[in-house]
C-alpha positions as CSV (number, residue, x, y, z in Angstrom):
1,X,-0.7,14.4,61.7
2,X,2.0,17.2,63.3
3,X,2.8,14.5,65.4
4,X,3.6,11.8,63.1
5,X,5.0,14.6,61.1
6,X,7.7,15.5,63.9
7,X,8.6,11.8,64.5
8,X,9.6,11.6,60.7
9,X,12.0,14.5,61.2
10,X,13.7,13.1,64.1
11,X,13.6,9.5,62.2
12,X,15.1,11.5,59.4
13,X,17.6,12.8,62.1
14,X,18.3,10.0,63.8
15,X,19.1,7.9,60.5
16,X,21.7,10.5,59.2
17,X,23.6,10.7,62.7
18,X,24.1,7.1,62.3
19,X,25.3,7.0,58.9
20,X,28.8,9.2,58.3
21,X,28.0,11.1,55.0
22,X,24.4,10.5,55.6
23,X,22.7,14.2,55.3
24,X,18.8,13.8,55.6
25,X,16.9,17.3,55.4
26,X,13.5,18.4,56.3
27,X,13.6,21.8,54.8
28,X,9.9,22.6,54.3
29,X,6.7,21.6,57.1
30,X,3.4,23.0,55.6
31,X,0.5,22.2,58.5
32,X,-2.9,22.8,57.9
33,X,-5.0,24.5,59.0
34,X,-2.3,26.1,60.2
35,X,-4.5,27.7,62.9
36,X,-3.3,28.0,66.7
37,X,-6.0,25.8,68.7
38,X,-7.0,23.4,65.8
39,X,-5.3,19.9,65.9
40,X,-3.4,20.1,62.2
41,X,-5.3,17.3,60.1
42,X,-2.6,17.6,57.6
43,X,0.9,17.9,57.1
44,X,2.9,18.3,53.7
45,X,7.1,17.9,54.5
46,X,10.5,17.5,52.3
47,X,12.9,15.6,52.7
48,X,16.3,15.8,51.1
49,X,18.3,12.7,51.5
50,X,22.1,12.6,50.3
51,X,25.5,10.5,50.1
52,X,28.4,10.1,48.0
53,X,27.0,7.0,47.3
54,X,24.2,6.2,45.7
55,X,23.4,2.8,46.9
56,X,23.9,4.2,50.6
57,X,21.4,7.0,49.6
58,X,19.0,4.3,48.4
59,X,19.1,2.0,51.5
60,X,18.6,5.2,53.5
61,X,15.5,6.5,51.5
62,X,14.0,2.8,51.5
63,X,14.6,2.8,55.7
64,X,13.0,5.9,56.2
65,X,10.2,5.0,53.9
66,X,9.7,2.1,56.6
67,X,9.9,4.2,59.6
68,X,7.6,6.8,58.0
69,X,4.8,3.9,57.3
70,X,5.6,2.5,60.7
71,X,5.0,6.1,62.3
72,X,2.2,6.6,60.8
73,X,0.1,3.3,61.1
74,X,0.6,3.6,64.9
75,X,-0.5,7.6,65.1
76,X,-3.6,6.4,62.4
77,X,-3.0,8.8,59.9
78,X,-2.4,8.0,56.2
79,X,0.9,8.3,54.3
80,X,1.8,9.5,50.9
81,X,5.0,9.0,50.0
82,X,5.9,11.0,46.7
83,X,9.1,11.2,45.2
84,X,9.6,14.6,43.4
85,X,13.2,14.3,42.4
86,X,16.2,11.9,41.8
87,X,19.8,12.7,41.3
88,X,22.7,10.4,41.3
89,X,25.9,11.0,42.6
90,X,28.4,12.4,39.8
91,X,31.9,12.3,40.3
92,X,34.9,14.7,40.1
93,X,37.4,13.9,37.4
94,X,40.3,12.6,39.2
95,X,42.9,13.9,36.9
96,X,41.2,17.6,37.5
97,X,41.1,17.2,41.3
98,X,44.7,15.8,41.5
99,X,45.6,18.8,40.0
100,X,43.8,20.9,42.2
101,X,45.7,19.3,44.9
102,X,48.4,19.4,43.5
103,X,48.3,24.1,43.1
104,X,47.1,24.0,46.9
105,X,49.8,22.3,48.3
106,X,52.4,24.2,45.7
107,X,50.8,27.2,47.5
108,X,51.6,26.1,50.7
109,X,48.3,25.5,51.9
110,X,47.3,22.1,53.3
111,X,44.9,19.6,50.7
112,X,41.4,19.0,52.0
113,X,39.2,16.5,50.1
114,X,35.4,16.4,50.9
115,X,32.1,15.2,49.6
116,X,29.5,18.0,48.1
117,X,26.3,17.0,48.3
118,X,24.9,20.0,47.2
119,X,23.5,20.0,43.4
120,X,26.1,22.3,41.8
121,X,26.6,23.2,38.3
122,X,29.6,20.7,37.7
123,X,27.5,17.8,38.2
124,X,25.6,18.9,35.4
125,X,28.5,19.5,32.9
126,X,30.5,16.2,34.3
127,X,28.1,14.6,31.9
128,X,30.3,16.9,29.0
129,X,33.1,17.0,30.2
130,X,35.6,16.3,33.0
131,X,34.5,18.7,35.8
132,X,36.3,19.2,39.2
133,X,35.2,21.6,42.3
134,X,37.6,24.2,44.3
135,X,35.8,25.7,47.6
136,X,36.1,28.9,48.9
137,X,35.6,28.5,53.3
138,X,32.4,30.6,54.0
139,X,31.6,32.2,57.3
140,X,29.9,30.0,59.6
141,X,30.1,27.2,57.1
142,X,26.9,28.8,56.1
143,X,26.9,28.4,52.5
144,X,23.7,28.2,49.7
145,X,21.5,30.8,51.7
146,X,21.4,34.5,51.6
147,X,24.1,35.0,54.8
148,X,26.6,32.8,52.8
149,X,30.0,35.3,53.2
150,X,33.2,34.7,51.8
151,X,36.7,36.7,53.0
152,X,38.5,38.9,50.1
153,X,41.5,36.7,51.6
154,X,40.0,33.3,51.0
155,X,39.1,34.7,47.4
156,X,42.6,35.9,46.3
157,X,43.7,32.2,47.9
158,X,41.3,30.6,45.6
159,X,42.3,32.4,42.2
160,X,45.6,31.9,43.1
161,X,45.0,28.0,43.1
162,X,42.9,28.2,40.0
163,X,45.6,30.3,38.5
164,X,48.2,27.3,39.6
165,X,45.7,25.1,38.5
166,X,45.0,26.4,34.7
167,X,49.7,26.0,34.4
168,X,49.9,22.5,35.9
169,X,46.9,21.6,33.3
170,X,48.4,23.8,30.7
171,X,52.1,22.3,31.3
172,X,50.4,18.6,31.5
173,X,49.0,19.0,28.1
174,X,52.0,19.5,26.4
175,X,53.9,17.0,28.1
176,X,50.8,14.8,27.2
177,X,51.5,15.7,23.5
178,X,49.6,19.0,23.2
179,X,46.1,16.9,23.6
180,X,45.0,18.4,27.1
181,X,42.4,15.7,27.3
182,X,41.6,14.3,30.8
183,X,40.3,11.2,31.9
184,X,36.9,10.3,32.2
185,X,35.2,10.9,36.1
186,X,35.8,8.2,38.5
187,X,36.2,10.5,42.2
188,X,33.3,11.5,44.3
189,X,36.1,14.3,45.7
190,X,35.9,17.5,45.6
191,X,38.9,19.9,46.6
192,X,38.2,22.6,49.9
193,X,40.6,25.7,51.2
């Protein structure tokens, strides 16, 4: 069963290198017995599959689904595939990243636009309301874990934008005739520093 096991992580590995914006996770490997000179007769193991779009994110799910069958019929263990959870892509609001954008060059920094595949908090409220993302450069890249680190320079930089951000909005608004109202989501883009 470790065996099979492994051969679905490296699938799962293999399919995401192939794929640009493919990220494909094993984050958790239970083996039992989990003893050190017993063959492991069972193995319990995540995986996190995500892209910025859904119906890549699909197809990848339904391949690996295939490979993990495959795997296991030819290693003669039995496979049960479960799904746990399901979340869709949600956009950025295009007006809000735009503006974004728009403060970081003002700033004089240079615009980065990226993909989060992470479940944040705006993909939540972009079901309320429109919803936009500024990111602060962590240490490492390492980011969502315990070690995540942030410079006091990279913060100041950030309120700074947001700060830039909050006029352009606030001078848009009025020119809009005082409504402030943005239009509905329609970017997978988030904004990066």
């Amino acid at each position: 069963a470790l065996c099979a096991a492994a051969e679905i992580v490296l699938a799962a590995e293999a399919l995401a290198r192939q794929q640009a914006g493919l990220v494909a996770t094993v984050g958790q490997l239970e083996v039992r017995p989990g003893v050190s000179n017993v063959i492991p007769g069972q193995v319990t193991l995540s995986l996190d599959v995500r892209h910025q779009e859904d119906a890549l994110r699909e197809r990848a799910i339904a391949e690996l689904h295939t490979q993990a069958n495959r795997l296991a019929g030819a290693r003669q263990v039995a496979l049960r595939w479960q799904l746990v959870q399901e979340h869709g892509a949600v956009p950025c609001d295009p007006r809000l990243t735009g503006l974004l954008a728009r403060a970081v060059e003002s700033l004089g920094y240079p615009e980065l636009a990226l993909p989060s595949g992470a479940g944040h908090d705006a993909a939540v409220l972009a079901g309320m309301t429109p919803a936009a993302m500024l990111f602060v450069r962590c240490k490492g890249g390492i980011s969502h874990h315990p070690a995540e680190s942030v410079a006091p320079a990279d913060v100041a930089v950030a309120i700074d934008v947001l700060s830039r951000t909050l006029e352009l909005l606030a001078t848009r608004g009025r020119e809009a005739g005082g409504s402030g109202r943005a239009d509905p989501p329609g970017s997978t883009l988030s904004r990066a520093l």
